[in-house]
N, C-alpha and C positions, 0 to 999 in steps of 0.2 A: 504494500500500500504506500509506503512510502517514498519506492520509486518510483510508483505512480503520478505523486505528488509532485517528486523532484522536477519530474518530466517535464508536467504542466507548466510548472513553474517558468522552466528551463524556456520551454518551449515560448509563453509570454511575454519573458523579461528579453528573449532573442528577436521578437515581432515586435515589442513596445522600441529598443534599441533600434529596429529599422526607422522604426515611425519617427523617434525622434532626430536620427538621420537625416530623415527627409525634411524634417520640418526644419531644421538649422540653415540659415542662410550662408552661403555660399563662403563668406566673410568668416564664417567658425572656424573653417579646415585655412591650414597653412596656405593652401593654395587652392584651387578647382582643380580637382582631381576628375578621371573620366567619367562625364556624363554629368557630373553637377553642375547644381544652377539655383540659384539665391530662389527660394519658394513665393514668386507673388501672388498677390491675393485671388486674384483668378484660380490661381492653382490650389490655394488653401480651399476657397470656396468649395470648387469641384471636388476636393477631398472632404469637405463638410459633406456634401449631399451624395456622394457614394455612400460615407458612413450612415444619413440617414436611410439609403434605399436599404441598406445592408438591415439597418436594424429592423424597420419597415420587414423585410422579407423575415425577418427574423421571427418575427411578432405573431407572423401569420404561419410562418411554419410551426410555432409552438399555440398556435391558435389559441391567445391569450383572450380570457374573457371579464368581464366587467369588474368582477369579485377579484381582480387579479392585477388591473389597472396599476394600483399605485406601489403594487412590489414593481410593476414594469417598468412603469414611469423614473422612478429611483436608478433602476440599475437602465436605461436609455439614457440617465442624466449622467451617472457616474461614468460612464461610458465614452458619450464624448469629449466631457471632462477632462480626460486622459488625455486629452490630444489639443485644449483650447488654448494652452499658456505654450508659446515660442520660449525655446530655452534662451536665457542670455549668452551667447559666445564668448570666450575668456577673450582675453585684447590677442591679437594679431601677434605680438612681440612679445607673448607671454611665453616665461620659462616652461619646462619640462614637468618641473615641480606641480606649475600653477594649473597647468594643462592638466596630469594627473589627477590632482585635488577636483578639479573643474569634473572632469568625467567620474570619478567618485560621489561628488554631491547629486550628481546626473541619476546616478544608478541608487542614492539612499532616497532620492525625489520619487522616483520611479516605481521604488518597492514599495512607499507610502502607499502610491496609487496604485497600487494594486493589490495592495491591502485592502484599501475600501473597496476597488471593485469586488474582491471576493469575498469580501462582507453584505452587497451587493447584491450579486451572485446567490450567494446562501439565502438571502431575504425571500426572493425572487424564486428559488427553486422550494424553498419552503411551501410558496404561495400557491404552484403548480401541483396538478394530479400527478401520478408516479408513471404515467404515459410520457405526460408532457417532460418530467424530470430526466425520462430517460433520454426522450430527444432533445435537449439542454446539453446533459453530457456525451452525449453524440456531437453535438456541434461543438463542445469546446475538447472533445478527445480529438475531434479532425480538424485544427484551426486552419488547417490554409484548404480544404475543402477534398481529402482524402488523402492515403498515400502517396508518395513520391518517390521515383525512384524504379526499380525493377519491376515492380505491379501496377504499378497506376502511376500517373502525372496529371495536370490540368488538363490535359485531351479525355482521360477516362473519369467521368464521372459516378458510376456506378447506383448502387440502390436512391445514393441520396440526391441524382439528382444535378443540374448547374449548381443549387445554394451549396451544394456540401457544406463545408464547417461554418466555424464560427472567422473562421478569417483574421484568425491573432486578434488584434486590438480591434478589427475594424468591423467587424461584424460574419455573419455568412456570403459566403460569396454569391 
């Protein structure tokens, strides 16, 4: 059970690190490395409303009902949450040290929030029948939307479907 846990963990704190990747303007990294590009607001927007389609698809694939609304609402809020605040970038000419410290505070920010989501999470999954719970943890045991790799990739969708997972941080796909 525990490396079950570990997994999950492992697996979120690896998809929350891309996200805030991307969300770092270009100005963070020493230099533009390949394919980055400072995140403007067009592009943050467009990543807002993926995450809502995402949660959206979400919602209905665990066909959330009336009596269930405000666990949902809570964990839809903590959710995008995760993603509203732009890290600050350490300066440009900052030491080894600072940089270090910089992505250390990054990764103790990060675990916060994802703390609450999985308190969140728990609220939420409490709220749901043991149908819907199970299809919860379906969607967060396949965050990027099934295996990868020798048996499946994003071309094979399988039982679950285009949504497969829960899509790390961003919802189902």
């Amino acid at each position: 059970m525990k490396t079950i846990t570990r997994n999950k963990l492992a697996t979120a704190l690896f998809a929350a690190g891309l996200a805030i990747a991307a969300a770092m303007p270009a100005s963070a990294a020493p230099g533009p490395g390949p394919g980055m590009r400072e995140m403007t607001p067009e592009m943050q927007e467009r990543m807002q409303s993926r995450m809502q389609a995402r949660l959206d698809k979400m919602a209905e694939r665990l066909e959330i009902k009336a009596s269930q609304q405000d666990a949902w609402q809570a964990y839809a809020k903590v959710h995008k949450e995760m993603f509203d605040a732009r890290p600050t970038p350490p300066a440009k000419d900052a030491d080894a040290a600072t940089l270090a410290r910089h992505r250390a505070d990054m990764a103790a920010k990060m675990a916060q929030k994802l703390t609450v989501l999985a308190d969140a999470t728990a609220k939420l999954q409490s709220a749901l029948t043991p149908e819907q719970a199970k299809t919860l943890a379906d969607m967060t045991r396949h965050p990027m939307g099934g295996r990868h790799g020798k048996h499946g990739g994003r071309g094979e969708q399988g039982s679950r479907g285009q949504m497969g997972g829960m899509g790390g941080m961003g919802g189902p796909r």
